[in-house]
C-alpha positions as CSV (number, residue, x, y, z in Angstrom):
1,X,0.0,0.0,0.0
2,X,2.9,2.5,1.1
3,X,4.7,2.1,-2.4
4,X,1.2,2.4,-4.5
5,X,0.9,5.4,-2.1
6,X,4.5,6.9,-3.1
7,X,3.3,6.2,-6.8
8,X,0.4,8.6,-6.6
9,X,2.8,11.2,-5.3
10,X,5.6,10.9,-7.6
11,X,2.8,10.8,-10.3
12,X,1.3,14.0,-9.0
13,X,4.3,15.5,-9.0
14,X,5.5,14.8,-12.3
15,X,2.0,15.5,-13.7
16,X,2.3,19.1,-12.0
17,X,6.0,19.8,-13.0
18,X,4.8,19.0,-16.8
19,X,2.0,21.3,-16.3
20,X,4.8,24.0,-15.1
21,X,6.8,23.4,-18.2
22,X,4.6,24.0,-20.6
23,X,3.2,27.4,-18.8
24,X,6.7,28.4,-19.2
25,X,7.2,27.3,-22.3
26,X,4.3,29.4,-23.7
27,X,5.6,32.2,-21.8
28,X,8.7,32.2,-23.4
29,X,6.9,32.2,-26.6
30,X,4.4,34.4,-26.0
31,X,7.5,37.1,-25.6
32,X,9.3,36.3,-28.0
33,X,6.8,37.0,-30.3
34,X,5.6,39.9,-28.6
35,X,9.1,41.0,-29.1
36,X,8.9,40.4,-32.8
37,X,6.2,42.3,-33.3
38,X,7.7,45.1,-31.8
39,X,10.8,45.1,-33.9
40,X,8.8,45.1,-36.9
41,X,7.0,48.1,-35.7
42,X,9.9,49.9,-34.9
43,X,12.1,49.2,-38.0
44,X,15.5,48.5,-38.5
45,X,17.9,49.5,-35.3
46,X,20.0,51.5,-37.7
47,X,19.6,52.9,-41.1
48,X,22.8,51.1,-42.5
49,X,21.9,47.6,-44.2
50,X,23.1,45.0,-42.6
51,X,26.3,43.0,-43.2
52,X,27.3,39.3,-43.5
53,X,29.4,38.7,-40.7
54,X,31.8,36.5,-42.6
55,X,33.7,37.8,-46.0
56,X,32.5,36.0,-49.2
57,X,34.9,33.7,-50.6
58,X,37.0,35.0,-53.5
């Protein structure tokens, strides 16, 4: 009975840390696209186009 008992728990637990995950999860994608959207209303950071960061073979 004890070890059926520690199962529920575990269970519970694991149940409620999944349920944590994802909450976070969404969170983290609810900003970053918030934070998307707010680039694109703002523009470019600076009017210079922007630049490969490695040099193009010759």
């Amino acid at each position: 009975m004890f070890a059926y008992e520690l199962q529920q728990i575990r269970s519970a637990e694991l149940i409620r840390e999944a349920a944590e995950y994802r909450i976070a999860r969404e969170a983290r994608r609810a900003g970053r696209e918030a934070s998307r959207q707010h680039d694109a209303e703002r523009g470019l950071h600076s009017p210079r186009p922007r630049r490969h960061r490695l040099a193009r073979p010759a």
